[in-house]
N, C-alpha and C positions, 0 to 999 in steps of 0.2 A: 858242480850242481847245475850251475846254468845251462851248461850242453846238455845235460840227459835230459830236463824237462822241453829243451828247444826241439832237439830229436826228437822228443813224445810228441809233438803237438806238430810237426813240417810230418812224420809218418798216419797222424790222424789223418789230418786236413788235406795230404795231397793225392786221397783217393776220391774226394770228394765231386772233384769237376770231372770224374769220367762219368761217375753216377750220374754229373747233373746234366750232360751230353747225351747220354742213357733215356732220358726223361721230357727231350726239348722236342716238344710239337713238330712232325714237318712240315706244317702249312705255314710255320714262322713268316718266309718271304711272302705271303699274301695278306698279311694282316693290316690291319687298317689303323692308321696312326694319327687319326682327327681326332677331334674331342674328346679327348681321353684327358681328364685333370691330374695334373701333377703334383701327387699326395704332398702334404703338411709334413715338412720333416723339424726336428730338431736338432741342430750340430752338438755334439759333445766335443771336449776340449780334452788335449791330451791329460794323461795322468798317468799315478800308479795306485795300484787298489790289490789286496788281499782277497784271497776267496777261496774255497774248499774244489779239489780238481774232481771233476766227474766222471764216472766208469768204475770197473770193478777192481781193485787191489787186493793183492795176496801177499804174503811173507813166508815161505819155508813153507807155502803149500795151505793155510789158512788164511780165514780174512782177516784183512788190514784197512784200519784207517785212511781215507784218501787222506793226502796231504797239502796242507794249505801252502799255495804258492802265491809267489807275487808278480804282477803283471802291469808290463810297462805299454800304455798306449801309446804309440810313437805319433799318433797324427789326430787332426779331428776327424771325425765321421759321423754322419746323417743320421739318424734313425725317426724312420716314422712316429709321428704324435701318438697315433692312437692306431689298433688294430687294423686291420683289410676288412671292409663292413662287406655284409652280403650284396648290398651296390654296387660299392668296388668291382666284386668278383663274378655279380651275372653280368658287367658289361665287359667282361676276359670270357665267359662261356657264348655272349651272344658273338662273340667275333669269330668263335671258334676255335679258339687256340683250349681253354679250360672245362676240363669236362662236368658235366652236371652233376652235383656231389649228392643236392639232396631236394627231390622234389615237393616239400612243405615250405608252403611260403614262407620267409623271415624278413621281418623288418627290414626295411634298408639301411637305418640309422643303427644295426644293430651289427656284432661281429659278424663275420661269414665262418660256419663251425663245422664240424664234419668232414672237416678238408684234411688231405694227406700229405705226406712230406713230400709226395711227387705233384701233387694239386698241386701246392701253395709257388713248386719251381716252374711251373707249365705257367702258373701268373706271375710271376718274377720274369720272366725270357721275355712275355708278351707286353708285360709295362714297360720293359727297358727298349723294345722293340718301340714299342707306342709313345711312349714320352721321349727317347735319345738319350736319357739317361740309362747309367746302368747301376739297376737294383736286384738285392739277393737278399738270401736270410744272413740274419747275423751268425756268427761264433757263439759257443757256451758263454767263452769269458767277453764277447762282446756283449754277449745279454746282459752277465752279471753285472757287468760296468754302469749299462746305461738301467738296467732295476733300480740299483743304488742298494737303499738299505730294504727296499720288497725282496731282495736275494737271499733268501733262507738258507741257513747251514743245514744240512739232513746229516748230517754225522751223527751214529748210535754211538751209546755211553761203551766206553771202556771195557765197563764188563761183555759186551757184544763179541768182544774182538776176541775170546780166549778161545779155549779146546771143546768148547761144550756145545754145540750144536745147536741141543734145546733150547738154553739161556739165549743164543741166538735169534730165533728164530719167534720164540717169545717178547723178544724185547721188540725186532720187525713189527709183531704182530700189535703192542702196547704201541707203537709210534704211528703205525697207520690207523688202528681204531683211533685216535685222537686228533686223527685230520679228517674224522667226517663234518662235511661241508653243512652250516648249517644256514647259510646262503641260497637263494633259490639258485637253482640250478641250470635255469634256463637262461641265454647269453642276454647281456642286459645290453639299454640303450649306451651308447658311445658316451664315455665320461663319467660312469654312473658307479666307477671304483674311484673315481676322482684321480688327482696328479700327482707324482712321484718329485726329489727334488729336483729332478734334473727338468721336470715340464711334459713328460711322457704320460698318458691316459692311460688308467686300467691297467697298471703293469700287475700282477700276480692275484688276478682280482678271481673269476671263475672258468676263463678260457687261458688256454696252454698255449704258446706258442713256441711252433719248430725252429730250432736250433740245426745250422749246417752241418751241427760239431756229431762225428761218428760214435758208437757206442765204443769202449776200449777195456779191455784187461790187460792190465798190468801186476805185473814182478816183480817185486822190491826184493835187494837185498836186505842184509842184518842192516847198516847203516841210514835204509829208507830211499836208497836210490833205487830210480826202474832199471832194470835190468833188461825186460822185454816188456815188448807193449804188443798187442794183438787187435787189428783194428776190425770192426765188424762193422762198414757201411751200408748193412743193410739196416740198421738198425742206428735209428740218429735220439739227440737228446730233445725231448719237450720240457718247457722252461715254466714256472709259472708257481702257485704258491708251495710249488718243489716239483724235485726233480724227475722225470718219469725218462723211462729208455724204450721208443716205441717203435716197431718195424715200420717202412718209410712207407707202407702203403697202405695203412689201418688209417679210418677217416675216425672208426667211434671204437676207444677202450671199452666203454659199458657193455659191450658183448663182446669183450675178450680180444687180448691183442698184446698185452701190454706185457712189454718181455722182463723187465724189472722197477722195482719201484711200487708205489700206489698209483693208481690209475689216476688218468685227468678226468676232471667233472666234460670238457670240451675241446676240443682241440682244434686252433686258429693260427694265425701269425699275423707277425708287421713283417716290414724288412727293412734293409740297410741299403741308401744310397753309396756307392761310391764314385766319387767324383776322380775325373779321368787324371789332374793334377797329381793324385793324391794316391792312387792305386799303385800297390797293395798298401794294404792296413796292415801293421807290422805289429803284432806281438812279441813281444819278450818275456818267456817266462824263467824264473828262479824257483826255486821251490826254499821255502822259509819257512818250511815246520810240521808237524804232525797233526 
């Protein structure tokens, strides 16, 4: 069991840094590495944590339950306090490395939203460049870890999973009308979802943020093993009060984009320091149940 979900997750993750090669500025060597603040992180401690795996599962050719694994964080790791405020991220466009997402002014003190999975790694390359640190988005299951309990299950009921399309497609349809937002919709001042247990701001509050983790389909056998995984990096996971699967270069779902899932109200990031000691962060996954 422990090999097929380790294999799932070394075949997502290691298309990942061609993409993020794909995507990296080349004015990188001109950029300018003064006064650029060195975000507020908070260390997480190792552990092990449960959680529902993300992407699409099938069994004998119908859908399937993703399966809940268990995941060993072998090391601490960083992750930003609170999102990349619109601040943050005009002082990566005034340098030139980040492209201008969206010309309506936004608050400073407020997320930076609109941004795409290739915005948010164009400001990842240029911080790590500017600070000496090196920072990125986290993992699904790094997200889930540091959420804590903001990590919502989206697993449909039982009767989802059978021969009947309808019953399907209905039950999709009864789970996303019951996640209409009734929260203003516009991204709020920093802190204004308040703190999670771990000390993180606004984790799953009304902005989404990108996940490095690829969209995937997967194969179970009868026994609930993968049998094949099919990675589609074009298309990565946004994290937030659930799950959404959005192609890496859509800045706004609200007019369409969004490849599976319910749409995000916004869509932002944090990211993850990793310290040079310390690199790579080492997942171990089990898979522990349906």
């Amino acid at each position: 069991m422990l090999l097929t979900w380790k294999v799932m997750l070394l075949v997502v993750a290691a298309v990942a840094p061609m993409a993020i090669s794909a995507f990296t500025p080349r004015g990188a060597p001109e950029w300018t590495a003064s006064r650029v603040p060195v975000p507020d992180v908070v260390e997480l401690r190792p552990g092990v944590f449960r959680y529902r795996a993300g992407g699409d599962f099938t069994r004998d050719g119908k859908p399937a339950r993703a399966p809940i694994v268990a995941v060993t964080v072998m090391r601490p790791f960083a992750v930003m306090k609170h999102q990349v405020t619109a601040a943050d991220y005009r002082r990566c466009v005034e340098a030139g490395a980040c492209p201008l997402v969206d010309r309506d002014e936004v608050a400073s003190d407020r997320p930076a939203v609109k941004i795409s999975w290739r915005d948010a790694h164009a400001y990842a390359s240029w911080l790590s460049h500017a600070t000496g640190a090196n920072f990125r988005l986290p993992t699904d299951a790094e997200w889930a870890y540091a959420a804590a309990s903001r990590f919502k299950d989206d697993v449909l009921p039982e009767s989802a999973y059978g021969s009947d399309p309808g019953r399907r497609a209905l039950t999709i349809y009864d789970r996303d009308a019951s996640r209409e937002e009734v929260i203003d919709k516009a991204p709020q001042t920093i802190g204004s979802f308040g703190a999670n247990e771990n000390g993180l701001l606004d984790v799953a509050g009304n902005v989404w943020e990108w996940t490095d983790t690829c969209f995937a389909r997967v194969m179970l056998d009868a026994r609930g093993e993968a049998v094949a995984t099919l990675a589609n990096c074009g298309v990565r996971i946004a994290a937030g009060r659930h799950r959404s699967y959005v192609p890496d270069f859509i800045r706004d779902t609200r007019g369409g984009g969004c490849s599976a899932g319910a749409q995000p109200g916004n869509l932002g990031f944090r990211l993850v320091r990793d310290d040079a000691a310390r690199r790579p962060l080492r997942l171990l996954l089990a898979k522990a149940g349906p």
